[in-house]
C-alpha positions in Angstrom: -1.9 -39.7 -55.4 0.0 -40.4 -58.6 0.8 -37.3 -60.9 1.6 -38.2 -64.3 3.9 -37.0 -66.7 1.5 -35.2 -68.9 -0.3 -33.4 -66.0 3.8 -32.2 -65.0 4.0 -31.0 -68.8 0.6 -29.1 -68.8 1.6 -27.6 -65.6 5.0 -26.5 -66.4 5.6 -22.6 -66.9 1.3 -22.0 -66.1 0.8 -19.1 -64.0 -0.1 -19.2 -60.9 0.4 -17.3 -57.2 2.9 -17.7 -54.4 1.6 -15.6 -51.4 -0.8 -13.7 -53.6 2.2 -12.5 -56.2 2.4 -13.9 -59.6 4.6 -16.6 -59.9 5.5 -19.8 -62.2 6.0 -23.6 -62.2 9.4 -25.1 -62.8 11.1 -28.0 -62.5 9.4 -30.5 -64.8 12.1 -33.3 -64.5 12.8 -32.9 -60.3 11.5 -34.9 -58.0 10.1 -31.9 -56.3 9.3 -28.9 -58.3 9.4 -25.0 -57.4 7.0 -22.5 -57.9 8.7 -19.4 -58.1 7.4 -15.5 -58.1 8.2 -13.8 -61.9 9.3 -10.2 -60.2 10.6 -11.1 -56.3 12.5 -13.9 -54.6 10.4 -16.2 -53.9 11.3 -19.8 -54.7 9.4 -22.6 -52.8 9.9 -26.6 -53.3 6.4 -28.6 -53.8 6.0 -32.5 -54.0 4.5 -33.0 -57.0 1.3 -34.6 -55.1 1.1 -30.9 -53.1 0.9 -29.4 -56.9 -1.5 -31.4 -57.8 -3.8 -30.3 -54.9 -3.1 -27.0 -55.1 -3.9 -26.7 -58.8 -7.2 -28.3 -58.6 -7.9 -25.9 -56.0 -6.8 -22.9 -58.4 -3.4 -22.8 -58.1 -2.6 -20.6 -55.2 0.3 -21.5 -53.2 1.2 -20.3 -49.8 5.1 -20.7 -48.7 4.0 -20.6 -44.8 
């Protein structure tokens, strides 16, 4: 599954949930990108394919 730049850039900063708690996309220019929660700790690394996924599912990402 290829993930182009332009789907990175739309993705970038969108809000979605790590866990069920508000969290963000970053990392536009790595390889593998984190989603990390606005108001906790919680970083996780995605591939950009697993992002991909996981957006056109709703963006809900689970760190387990």
């Amino acid at each position: 599954m290829i993930v182009s730049n332009k789907e990175k850039e739309n993705w970038i900063g969108q809000l979605v949930t790590l866990d069920g708690k508000m969290a963000r996309i970053v990392g536009r220019k790595l390889t593998h990108p984190h989603i990390i929660e606005i108001r906790g700790p919680g970083n996780v690394e995605f591939s950009w394919q697993a992002v991909k996924r996981i957006m056109e599912k709703g963006g809900h990402f689970k760190s387990q």
